[in-house]
C-alpha positions in Angstrom: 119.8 65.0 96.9 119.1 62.0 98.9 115.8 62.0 101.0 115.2 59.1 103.7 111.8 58.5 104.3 110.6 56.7 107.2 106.6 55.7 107.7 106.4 55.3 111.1 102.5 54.9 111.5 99.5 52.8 110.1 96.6 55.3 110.2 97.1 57.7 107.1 97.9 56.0 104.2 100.4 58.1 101.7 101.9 57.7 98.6 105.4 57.4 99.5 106.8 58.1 96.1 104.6 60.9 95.4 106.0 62.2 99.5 109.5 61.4 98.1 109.5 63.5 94.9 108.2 66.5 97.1 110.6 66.4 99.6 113.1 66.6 97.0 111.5 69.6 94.9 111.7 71.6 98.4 114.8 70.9 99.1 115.6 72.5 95.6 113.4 75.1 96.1 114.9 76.0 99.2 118.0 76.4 97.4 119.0 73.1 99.7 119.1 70.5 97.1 122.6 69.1 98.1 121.6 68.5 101.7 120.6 65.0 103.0 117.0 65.3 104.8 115.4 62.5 106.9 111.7 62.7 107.0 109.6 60.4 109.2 105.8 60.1 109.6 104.5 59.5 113.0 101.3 58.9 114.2 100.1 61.5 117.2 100.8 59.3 120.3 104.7 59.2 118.6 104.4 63.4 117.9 103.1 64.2 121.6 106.1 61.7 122.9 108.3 63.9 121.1 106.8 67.1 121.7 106.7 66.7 125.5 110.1 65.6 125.6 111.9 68.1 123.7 109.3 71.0 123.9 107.7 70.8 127.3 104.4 70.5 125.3 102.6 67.7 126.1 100.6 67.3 122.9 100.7 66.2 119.4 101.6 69.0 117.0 101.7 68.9 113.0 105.7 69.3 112.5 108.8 69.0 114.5 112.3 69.8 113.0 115.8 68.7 114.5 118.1 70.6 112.6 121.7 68.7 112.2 123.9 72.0 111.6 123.2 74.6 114.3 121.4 78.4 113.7 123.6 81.0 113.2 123.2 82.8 116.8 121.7 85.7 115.2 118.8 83.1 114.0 119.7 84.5 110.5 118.8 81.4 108.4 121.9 79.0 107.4 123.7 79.6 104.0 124.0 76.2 102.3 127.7 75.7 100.3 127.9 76.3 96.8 129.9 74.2 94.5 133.1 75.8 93.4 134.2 75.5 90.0 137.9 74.7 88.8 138.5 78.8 88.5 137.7 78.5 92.4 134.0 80.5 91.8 130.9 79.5 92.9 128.7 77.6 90.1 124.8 76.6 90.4 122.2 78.6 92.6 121.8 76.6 96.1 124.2 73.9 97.4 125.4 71.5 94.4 128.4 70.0 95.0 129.9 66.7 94.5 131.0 66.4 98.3 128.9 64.2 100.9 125.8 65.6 101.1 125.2 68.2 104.4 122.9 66.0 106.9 120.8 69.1 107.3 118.4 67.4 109.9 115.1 65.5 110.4 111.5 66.7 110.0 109.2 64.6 111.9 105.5 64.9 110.9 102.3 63.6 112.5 100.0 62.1 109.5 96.7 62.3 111.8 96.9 65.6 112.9 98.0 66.9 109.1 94.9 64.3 108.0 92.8 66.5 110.8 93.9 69.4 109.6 93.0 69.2 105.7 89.2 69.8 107.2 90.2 73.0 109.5 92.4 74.4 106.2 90.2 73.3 103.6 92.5 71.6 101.5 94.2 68.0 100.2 96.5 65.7 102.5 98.6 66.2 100.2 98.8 69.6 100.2 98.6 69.9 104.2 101.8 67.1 103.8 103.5 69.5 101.5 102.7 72.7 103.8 104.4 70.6 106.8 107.6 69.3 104.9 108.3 73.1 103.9 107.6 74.1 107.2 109.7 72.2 108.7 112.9 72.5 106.1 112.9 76.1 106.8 112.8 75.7 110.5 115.9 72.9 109.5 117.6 75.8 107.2 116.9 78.5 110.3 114.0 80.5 109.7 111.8 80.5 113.1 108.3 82.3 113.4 108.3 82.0 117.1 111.2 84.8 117.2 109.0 87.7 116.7 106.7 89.1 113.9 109.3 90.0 111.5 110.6 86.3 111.4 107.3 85.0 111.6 106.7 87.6 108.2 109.6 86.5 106.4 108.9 82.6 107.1 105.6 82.7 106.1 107.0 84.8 102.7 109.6 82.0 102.1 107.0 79.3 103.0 104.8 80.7 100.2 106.9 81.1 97.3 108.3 78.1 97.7 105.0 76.0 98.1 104.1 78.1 94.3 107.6 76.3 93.3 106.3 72.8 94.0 103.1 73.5 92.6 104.1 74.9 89.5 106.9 71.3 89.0 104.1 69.1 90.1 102.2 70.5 87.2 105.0 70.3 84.9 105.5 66.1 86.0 
């Protein structure tokens, strides 16, 4: 499951390999572990750039996403394909396959505000790093909180359980 990492700022140091091995146990989490997902680290000036231009927002904020593959226009999250066995069934749980992996899209975080943000929440950078990446794979797979309280319910659900994933294979490593 390839995961390109980009560190495109100098004011939060992180440990890239640790970042790496995270990104990767979402995407299997999220049942998206034959996708390709770029993830770069921007500083805020770079996040506020982006969030004016493609939000109409002009601040930094914690976590873009740019999703490759469009929603579904019923905003019912994307169905990742499964590998299909020689009998022509499916085989694995998520989206294994020996094809090219699906370029599912890029999640864009801004180190300073997650580094502010680890005060406010009460918490690690890593695990304010590892509460952004998730956020922004789902919002990449097509779960969106801003559609209502029922998508915002079942986001934050699916943002949970699979943060409990992580934690319980970092503890296993």
């Amino acid at each position: 499951m390839p995961v390109v990492l980009q560190n495109r700022q100098r004011v939060v140091a992180i440990d890239r390999a640790w970042l790496h091995r995270t990104a990767e146990a979402v995407l299997a989490a999220a049942r998206a572990d034959g996708a390709e997902l770029s993830l770069v680290l921007v500083s805020d000036r770079r996040m506020r750039a982006l969030n004016r231009r493609y939000r109409k927002k002009d601040r930094p904020t914690d976590v873009l996403a740019f999703p490759l593959t469009p929603s579904h226009p019923s905003g019912a999250p994307i169905a990742l394909p499964t590998a299909m066995g020689r009998d022509g069934k499916g085989v694995g749980g998520g989206a294994r396959y020996s094809s090219p992996p699906m370029l599912l899209g890029d999640v864009v975080i801004s180190m300073e505000t997650a580094k502010r943000q680890t005060s406010e929440f009460g918490h690690s950078l890593r695990d304010e790093v590892a509460r952004l990446l998730v956020h922004g794979v789902l919002h990449l797979l097509g779960y969106d909180h801003e559609r209502g309280p029922r998508d915002a319910a079942l986001m934050a659900c699916k943002e949970q359980a699979i943060l409990e994933t992580i934690r319980v294979i970092s503890a296993i490593r």
